[in-house]
VORO-211050 format. One record per atom (N, C-alpha, C): residue in one letter; atom name; x, y, z. Coordinates in nm, 3 decimals, padded with zeros to 5 digits. Each point is the difference from the previous one (the first is absolute). Layout:
[node A CA [X Y Z]]
...
***
This chain:
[node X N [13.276 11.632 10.653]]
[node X CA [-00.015 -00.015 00.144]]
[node X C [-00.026 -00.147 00.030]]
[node X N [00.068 -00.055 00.120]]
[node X CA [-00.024 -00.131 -00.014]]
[node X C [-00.083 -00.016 00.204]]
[node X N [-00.027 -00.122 -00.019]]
[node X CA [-00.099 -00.018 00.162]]
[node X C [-00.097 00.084 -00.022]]
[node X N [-00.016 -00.011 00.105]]
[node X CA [-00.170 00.046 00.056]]
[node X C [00.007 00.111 00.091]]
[node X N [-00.068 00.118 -00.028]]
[node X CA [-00.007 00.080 00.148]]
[node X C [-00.165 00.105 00.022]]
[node X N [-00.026 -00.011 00.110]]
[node X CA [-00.131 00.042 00.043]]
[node X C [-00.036 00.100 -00.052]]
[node X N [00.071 00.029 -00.142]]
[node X CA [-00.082 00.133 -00.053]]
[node X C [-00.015 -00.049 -00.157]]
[node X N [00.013 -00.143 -00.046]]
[node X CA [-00.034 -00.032 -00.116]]
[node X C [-00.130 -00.064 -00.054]]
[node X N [-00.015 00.019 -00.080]]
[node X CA [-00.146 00.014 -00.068]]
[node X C [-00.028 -00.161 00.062]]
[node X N [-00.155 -00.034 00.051]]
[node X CA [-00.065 -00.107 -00.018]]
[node X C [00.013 -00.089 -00.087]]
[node X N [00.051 -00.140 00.049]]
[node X CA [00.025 -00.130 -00.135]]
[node X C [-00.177 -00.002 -00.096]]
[node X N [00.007 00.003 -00.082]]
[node X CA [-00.164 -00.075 -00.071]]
[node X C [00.007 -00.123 00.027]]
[node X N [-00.096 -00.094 00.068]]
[node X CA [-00.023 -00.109 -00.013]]
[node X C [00.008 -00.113 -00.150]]
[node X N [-00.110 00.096 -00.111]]
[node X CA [-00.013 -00.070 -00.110]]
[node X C [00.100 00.032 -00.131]]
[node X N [00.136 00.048 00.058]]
[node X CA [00.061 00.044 -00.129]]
[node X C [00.161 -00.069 00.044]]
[node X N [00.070 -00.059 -00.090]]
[node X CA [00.070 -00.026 00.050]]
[node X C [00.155 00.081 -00.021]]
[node X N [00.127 -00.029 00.047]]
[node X CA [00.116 00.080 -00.014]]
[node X C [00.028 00.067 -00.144]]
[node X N [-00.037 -00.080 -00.100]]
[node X CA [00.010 00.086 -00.138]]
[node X C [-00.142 00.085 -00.021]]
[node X N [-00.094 -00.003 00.040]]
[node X CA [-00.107 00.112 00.017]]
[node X C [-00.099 -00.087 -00.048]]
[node X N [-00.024 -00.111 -00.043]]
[node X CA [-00.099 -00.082 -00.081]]
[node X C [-00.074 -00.040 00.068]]
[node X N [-00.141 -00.028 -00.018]]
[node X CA [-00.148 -00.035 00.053]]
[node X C [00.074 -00.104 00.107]]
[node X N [-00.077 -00.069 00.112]]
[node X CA [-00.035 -00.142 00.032]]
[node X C [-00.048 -00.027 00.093]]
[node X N [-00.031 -00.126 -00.010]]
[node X CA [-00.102 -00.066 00.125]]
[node X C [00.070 -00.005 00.142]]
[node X N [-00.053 00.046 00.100]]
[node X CA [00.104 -00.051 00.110]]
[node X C [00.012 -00.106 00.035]]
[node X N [00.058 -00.086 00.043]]
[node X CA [00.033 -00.115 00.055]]
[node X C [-00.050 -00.005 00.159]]
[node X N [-00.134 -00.075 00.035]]
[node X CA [-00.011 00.026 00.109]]
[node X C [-00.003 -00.141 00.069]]
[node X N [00.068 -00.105 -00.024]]
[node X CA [-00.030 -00.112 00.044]]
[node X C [00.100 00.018 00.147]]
[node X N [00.041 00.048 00.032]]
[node X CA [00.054 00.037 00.081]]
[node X C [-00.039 00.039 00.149]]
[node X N [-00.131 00.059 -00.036]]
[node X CA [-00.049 00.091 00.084]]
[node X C [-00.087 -00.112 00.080]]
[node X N [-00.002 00.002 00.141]]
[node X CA [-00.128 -00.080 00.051]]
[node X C [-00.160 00.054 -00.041]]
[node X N [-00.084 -00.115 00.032]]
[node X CA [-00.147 00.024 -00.021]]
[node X C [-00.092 00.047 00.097]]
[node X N [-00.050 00.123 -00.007]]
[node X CA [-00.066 00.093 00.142]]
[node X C [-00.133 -00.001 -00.068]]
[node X N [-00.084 00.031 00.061]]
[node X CA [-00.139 00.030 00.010]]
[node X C [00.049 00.125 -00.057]]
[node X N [-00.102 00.063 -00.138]]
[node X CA [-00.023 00.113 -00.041]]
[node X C [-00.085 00.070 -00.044]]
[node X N [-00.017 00.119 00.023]]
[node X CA [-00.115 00.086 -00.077]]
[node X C [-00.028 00.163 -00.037]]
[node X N [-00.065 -00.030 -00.066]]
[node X CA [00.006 00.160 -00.108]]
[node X C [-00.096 00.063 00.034]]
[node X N [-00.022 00.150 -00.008]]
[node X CA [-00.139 00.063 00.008]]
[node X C [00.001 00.107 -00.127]]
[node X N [-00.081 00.030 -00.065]]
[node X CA [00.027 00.116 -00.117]]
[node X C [-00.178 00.014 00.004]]
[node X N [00.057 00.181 -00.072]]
[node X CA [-00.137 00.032 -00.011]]
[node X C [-00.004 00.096 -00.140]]
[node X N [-00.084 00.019 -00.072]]
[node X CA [-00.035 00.124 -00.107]]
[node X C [-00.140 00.020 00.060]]
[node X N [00.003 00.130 -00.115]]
[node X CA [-00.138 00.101 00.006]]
[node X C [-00.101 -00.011 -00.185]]
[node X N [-00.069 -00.048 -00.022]]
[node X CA [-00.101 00.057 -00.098]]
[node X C [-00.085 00.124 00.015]]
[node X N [00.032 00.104 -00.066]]
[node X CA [-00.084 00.100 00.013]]
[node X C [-00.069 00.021 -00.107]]
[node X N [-00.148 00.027 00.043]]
[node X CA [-00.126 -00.007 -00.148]]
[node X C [-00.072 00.102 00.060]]
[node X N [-00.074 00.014 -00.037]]
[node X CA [-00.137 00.081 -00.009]]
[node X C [-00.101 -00.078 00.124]]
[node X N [-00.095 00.122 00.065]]
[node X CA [-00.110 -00.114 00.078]]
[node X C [-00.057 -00.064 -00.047]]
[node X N [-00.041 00.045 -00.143]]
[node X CA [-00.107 -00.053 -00.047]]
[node X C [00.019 -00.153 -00.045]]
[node X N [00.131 00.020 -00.024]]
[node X CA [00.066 -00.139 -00.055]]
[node X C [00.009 -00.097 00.131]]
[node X N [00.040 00.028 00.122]]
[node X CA [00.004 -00.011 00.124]]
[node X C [-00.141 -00.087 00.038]]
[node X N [-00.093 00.097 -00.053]]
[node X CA [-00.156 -00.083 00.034]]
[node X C [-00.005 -00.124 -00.117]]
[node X N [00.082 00.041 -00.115]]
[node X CA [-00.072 -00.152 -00.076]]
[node X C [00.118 -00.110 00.052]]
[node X N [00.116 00.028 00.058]]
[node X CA [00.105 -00.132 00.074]]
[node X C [-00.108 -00.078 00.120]]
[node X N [-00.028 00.102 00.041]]
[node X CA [-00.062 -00.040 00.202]]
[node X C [-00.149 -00.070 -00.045]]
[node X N [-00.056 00.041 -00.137]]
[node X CA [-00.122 -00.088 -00.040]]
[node X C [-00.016 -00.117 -00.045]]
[node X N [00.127 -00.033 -00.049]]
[node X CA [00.041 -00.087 -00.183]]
[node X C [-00.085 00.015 -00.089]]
[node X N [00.017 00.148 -00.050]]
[node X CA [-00.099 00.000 -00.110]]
[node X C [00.103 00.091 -00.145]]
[node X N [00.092 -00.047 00.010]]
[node X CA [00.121 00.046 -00.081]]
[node X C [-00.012 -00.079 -00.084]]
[node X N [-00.005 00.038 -00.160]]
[node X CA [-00.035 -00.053 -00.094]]
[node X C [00.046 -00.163 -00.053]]
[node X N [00.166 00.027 00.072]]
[node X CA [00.027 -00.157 00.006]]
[node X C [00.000 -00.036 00.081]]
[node X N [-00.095 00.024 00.115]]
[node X CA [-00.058 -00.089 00.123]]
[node X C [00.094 -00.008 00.098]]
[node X N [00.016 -00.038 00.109]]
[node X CA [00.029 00.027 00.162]]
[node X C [00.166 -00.031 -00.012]]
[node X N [00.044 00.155 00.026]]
[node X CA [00.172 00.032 -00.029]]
[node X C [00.058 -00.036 00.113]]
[node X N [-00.061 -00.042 00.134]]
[node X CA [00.114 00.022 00.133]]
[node X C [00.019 -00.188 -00.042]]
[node X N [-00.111 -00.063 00.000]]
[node X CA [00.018 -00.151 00.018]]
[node X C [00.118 -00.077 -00.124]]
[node X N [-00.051 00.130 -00.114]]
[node X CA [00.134 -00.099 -00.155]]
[node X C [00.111 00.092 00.091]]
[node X N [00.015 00.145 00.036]]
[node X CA [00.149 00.051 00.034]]
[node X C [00.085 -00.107 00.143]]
[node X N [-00.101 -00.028 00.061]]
[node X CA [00.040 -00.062 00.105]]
[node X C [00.058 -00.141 -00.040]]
[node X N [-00.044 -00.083 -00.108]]
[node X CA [00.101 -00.109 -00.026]]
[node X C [00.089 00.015 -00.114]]
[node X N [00.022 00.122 -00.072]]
[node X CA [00.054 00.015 -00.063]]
[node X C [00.157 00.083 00.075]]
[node X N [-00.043 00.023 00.092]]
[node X CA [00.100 00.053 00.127]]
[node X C [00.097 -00.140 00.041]]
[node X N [-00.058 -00.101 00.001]]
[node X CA [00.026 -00.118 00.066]]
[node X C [00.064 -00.095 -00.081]]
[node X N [-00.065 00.055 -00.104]]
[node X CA [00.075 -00.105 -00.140]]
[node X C [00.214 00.100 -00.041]]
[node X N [-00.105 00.104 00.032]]
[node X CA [00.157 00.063 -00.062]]
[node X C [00.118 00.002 00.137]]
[node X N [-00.025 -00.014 00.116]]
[node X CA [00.072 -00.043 00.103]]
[node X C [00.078 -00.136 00.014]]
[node X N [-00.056 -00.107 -00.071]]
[node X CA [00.045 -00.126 -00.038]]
[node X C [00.107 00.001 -00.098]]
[node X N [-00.071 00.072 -00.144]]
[node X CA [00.087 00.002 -00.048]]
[node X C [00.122 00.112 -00.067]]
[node X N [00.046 00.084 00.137]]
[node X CA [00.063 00.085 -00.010]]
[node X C [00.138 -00.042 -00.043]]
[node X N [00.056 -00.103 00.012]]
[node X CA [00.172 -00.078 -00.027]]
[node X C [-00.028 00.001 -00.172]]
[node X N [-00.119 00.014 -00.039]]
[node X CA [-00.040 -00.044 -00.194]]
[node X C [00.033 00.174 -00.031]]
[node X N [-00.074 00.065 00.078]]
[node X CA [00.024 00.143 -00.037]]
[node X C [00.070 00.122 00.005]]
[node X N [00.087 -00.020 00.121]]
[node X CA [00.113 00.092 00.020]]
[node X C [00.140 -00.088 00.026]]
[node X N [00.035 00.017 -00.113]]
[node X CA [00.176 -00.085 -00.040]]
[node X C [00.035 -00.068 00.108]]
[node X N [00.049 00.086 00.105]]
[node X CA [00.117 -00.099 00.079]]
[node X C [-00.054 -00.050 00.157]]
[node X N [-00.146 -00.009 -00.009]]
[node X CA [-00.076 -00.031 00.097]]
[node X C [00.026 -00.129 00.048]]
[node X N [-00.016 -00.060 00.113]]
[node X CA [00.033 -00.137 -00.028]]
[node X C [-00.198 -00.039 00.003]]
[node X N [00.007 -00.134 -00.020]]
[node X CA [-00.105 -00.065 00.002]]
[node X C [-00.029 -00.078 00.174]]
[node X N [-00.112 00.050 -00.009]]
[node X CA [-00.001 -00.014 00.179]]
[node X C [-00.139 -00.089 00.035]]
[node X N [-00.032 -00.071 00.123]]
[node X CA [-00.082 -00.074 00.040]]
[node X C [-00.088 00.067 00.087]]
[node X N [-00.096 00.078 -00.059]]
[node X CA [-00.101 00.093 00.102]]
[node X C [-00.053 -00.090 00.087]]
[node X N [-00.010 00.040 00.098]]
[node X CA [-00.105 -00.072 00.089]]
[node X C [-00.152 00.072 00.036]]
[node X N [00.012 00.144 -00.013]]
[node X CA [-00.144 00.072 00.011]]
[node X C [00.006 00.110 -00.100]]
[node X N [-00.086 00.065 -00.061]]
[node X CA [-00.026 00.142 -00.052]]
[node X C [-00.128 00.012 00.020]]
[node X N [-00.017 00.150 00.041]]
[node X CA [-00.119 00.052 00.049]]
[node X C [00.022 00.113 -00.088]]
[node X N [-00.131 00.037 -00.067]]
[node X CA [00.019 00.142 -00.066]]
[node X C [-00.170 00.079 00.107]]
[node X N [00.060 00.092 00.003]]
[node X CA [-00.148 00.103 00.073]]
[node X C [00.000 00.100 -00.030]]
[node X N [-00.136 00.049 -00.001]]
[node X CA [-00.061 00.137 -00.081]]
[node X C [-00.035 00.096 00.159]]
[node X N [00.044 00.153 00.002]]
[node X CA [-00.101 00.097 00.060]]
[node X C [-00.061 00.062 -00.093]]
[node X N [-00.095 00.072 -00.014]]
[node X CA [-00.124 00.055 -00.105]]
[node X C [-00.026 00.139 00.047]]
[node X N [00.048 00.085 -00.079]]
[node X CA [-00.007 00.144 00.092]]
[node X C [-00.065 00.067 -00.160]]
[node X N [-00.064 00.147 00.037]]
[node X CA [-00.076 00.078 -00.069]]
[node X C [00.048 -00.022 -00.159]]
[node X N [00.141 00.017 -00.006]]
[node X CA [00.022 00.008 -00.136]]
[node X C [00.100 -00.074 -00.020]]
[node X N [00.046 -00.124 00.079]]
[node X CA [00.120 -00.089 00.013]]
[node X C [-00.039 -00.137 00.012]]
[node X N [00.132 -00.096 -00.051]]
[node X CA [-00.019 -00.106 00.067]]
[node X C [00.165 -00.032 00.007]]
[node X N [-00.017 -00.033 00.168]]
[node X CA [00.119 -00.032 00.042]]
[node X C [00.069 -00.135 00.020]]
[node X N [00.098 -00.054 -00.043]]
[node X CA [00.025 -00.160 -00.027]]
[node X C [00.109 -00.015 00.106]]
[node X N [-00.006 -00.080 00.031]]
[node X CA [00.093 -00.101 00.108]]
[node X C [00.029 -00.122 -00.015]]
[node X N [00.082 -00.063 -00.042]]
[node X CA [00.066 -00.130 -00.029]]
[node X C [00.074 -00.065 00.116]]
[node X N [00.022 -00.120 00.104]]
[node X CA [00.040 -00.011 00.071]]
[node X C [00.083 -00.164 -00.069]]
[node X N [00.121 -00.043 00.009]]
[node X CA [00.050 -00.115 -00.029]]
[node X C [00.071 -00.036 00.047]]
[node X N [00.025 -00.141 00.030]]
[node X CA [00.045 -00.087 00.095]]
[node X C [00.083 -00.069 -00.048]]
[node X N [00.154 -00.055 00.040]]
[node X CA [00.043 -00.146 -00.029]]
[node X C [00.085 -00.046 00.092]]
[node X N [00.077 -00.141 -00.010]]
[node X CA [00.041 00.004 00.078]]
[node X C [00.177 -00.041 -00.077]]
[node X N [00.076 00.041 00.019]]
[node X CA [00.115 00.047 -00.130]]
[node X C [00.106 00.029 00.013]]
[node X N [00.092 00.034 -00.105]]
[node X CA [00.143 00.025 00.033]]
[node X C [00.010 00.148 -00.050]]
[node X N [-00.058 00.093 -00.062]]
[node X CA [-00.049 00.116 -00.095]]
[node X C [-00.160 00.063 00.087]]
[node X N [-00.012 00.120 00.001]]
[node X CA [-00.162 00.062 00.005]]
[node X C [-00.076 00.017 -00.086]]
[node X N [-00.110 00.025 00.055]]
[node X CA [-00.079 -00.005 -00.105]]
[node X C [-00.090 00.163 -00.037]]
[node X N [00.122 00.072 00.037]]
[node X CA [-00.025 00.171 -00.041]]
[node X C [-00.106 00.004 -00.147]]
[node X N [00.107 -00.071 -00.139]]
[node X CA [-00.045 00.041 -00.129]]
[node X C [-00.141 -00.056 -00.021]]
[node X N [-00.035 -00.145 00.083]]
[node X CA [-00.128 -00.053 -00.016]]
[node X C [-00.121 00.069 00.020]]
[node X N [00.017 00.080 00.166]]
[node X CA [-00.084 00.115 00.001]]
[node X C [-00.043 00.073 -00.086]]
[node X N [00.163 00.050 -00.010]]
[node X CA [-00.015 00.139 -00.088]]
[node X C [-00.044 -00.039 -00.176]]
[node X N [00.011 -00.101 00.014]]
[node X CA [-00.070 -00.078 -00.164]]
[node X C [-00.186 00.005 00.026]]
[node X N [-00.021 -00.059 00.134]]
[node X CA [-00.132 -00.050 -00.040]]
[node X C [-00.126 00.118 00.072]]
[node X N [00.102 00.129 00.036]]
[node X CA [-00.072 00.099 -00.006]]
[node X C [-00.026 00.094 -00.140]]
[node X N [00.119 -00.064 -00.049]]
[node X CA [00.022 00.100 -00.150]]
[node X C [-00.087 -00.073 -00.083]]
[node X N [-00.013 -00.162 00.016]]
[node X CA [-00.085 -00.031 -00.099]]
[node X C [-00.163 00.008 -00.006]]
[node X N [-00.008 00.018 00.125]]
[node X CA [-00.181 00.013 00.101]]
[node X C [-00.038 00.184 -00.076]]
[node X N [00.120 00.047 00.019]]
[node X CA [-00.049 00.193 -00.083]]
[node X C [-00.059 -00.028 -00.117]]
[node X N [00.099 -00.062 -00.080]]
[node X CA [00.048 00.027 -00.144]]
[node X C [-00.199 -00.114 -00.038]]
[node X N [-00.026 -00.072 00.074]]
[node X CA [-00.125 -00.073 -00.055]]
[node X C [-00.104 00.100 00.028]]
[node X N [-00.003 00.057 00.129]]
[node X CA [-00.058 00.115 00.060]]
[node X C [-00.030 00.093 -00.165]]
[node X N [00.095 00.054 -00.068]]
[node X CA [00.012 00.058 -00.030]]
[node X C [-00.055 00.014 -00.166]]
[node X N [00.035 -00.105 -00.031]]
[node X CA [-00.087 -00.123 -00.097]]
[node X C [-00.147 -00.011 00.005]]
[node X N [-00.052 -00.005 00.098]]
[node X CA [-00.090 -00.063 00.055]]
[node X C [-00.108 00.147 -00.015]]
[node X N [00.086 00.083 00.054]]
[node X CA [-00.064 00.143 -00.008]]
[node X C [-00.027 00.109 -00.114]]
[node X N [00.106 -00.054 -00.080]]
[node X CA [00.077 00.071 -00.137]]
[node X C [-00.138 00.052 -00.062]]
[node X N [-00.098 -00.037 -00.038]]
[node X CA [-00.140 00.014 -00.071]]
[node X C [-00.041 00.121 00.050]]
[node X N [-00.033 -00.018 00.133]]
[node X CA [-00.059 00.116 00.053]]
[node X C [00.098 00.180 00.068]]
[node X N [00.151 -00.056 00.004]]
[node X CA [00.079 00.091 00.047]]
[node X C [00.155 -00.045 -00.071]]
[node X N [00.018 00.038 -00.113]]
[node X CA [00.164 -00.046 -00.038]]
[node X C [00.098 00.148 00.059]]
[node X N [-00.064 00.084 00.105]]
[node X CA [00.105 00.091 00.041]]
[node X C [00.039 -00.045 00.115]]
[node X N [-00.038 -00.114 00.052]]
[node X CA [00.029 -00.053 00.160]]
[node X C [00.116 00.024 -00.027]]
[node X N [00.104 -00.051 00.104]]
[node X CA [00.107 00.008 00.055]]
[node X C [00.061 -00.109 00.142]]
[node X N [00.099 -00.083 -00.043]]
[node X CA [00.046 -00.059 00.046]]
[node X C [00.132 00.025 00.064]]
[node X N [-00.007 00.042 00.164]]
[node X CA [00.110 00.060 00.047]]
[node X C [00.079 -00.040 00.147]]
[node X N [00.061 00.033 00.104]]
[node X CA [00.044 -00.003 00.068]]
[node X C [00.076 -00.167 00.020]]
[node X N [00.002 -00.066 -00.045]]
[node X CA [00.011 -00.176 -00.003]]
[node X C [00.170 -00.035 00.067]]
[node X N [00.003 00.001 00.144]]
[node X CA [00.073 -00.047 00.097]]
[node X C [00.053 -00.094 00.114]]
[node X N [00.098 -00.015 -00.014]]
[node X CA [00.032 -00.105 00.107]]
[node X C [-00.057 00.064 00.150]]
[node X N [-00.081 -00.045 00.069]]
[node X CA [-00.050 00.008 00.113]]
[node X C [00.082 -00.063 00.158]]
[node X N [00.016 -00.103 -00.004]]
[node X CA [00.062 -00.065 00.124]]
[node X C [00.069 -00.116 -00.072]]
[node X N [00.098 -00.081 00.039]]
[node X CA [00.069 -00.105 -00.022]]
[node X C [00.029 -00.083 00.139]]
[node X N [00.034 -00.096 -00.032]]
[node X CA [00.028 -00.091 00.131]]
[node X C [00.116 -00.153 -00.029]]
[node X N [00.043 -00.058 00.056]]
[node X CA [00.114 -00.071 -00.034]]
[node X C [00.085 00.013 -00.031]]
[node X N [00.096 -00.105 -00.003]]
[node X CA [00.190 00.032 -00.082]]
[node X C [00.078 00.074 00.086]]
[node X N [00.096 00.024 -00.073]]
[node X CA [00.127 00.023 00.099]]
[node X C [-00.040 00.182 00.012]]
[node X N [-00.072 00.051 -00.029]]
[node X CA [-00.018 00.148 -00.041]]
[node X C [-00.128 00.042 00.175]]
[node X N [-00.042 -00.123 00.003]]
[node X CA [-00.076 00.024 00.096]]
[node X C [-00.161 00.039 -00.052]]
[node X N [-00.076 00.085 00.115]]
[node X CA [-00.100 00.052 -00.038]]
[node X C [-00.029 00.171 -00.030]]
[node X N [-00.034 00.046 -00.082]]
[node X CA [-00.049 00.117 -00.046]]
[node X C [-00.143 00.048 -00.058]]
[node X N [-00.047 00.131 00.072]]
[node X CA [-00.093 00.045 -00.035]]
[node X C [-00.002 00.150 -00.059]]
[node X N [-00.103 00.009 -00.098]]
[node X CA [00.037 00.168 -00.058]]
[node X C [-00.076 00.070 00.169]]
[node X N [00.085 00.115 -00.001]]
[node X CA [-00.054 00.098 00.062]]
[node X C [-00.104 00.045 -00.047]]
[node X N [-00.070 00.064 00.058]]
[node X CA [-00.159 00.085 -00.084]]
[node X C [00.051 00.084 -00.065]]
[node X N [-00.017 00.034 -00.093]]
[node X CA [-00.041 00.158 -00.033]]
[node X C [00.187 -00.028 -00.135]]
[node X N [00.052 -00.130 00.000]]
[node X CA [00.168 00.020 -00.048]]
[node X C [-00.021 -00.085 -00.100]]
[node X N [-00.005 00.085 -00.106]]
[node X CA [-00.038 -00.070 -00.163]]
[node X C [00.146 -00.002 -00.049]]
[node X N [00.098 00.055 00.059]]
[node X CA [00.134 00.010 -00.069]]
[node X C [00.099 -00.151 00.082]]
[node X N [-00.012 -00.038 00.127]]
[node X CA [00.060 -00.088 00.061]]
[node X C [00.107 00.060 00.069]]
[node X N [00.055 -00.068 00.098]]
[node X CA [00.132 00.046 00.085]]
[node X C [00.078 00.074 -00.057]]
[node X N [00.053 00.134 -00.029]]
[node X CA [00.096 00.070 -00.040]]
[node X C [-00.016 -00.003 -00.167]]
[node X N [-00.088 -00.029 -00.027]]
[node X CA [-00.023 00.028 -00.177]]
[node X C [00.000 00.114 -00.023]]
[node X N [00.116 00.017 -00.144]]
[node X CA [-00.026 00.140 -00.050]]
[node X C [-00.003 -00.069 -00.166]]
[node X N [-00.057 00.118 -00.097]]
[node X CA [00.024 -00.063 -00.094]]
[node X C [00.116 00.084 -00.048]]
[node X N [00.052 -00.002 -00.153]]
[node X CA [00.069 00.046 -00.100]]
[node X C [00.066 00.135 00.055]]
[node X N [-00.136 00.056 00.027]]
[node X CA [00.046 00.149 00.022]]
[node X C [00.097 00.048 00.158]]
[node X N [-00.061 -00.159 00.078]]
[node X CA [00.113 00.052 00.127]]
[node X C [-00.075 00.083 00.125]]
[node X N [-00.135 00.029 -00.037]]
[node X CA [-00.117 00.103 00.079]]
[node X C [-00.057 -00.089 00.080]]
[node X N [-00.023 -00.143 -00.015]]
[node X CA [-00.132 -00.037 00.040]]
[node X C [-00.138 -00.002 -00.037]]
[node X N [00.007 00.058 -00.134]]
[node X CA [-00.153 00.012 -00.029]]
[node X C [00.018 -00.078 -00.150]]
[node X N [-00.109 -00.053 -00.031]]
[node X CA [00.003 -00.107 -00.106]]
[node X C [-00.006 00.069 -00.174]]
[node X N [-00.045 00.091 00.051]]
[node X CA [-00.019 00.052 -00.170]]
[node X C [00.051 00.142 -00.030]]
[node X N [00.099 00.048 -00.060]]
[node X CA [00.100 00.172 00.041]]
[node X C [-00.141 00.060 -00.042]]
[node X N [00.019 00.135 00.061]]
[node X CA [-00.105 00.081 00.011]]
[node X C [-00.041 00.053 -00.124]]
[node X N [-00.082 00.032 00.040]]
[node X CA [-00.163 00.042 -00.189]]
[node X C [00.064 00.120 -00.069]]
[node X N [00.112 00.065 00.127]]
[node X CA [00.056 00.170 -00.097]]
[node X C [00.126 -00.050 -00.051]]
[node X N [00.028 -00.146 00.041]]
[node X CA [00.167 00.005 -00.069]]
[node X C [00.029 -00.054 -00.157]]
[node X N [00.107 00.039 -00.024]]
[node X CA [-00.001 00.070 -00.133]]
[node X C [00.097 -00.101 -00.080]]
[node X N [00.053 -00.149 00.081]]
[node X CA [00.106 -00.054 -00.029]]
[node X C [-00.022 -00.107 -00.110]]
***
């Protein structure tokens, strides 16, 4: 089949006509004001909950090391996921809510660029858990590190976007199975 017609699969950005990895070429693109929002969930125990909100966790006060360790891995997200480009942050904010048996992370990042800064978020929330998690390991190694999403975006030619509440799957996501639901069901047999 040759051309293009409104019912063919989406180009990939990072792969090129023979199917092989690559960087995109974005020198092209003008420079907009941009920014990311992402969030995950730590889920622990209260009890564990009371030694975060005290700092009395055996290796001492987990939100303040997760919080620059959030910040460090947002910088250097272009070192850690292949075809990232390397980008000039101008802000990262990482923030905690503190609920009974949770702690909820929020990463907010800024630049001003030819590319977003989606993966930075979504890096320096993943790296703020994973210390979280570290940090906690002594007293609870069944925690759980979960929900970790793109939240809102802003800049570029794509415009601005925010998740809806309650839409862990995104605009018209289905997975594998074609249902909409992320994981085939607990009775199937396939």
């Amino acid at each position: 089949m040759t051309g293009s017609s409104e019912h063919s699969a989406p180009q990939l950005s990072h792969v090129d006509e023979s199917g092989a990895a690559r960087m995109v070429d974005v020198g092209g693109k003008p420079v907009t004001a941009r920014r990311a929002v992402a969030s995950g969930t730590v889920i622990t125990t209260p009890e564990v909950m009371d030694l975060i909100a005290s700092g009395n966790l055996p290796k001492g006060e987990a939100l303040p090391i997760a919080r620059v360790a959030g910040i460090m891995g947002a910088k250097r997200t272009w070192e850690l996921i292949p075809l990232c480009h390397p980008l000039d942050l101008s802000g990262i904010d990482v923030t905690f809510s503190l609920e009974r048996d949770r702690v909820h992370i929020q990463a907010e990042v800024k630049t001003s660029g030819k590319t977003g800064v989606e993966m930075e978020a979504l890096t320096a929330v993943s790296l703020t858990a994973l210390t979280i998690y570290d940090m906690i390991k002594a007293v609870d190694k069944h925690a759980v590190l979960t929900d970790i999403k793109v939240d809102a975006k802003s800049g570029g030619k794509s415009g601005d976007w925010t998740r809806e509440p309650g839409n862990h799957l995104g605009d018209g996501a289905v997975n594998h199975l074609g249902d909409g639901h992320p994981f085939p069901p607990k009775d199937s047999h396939d």
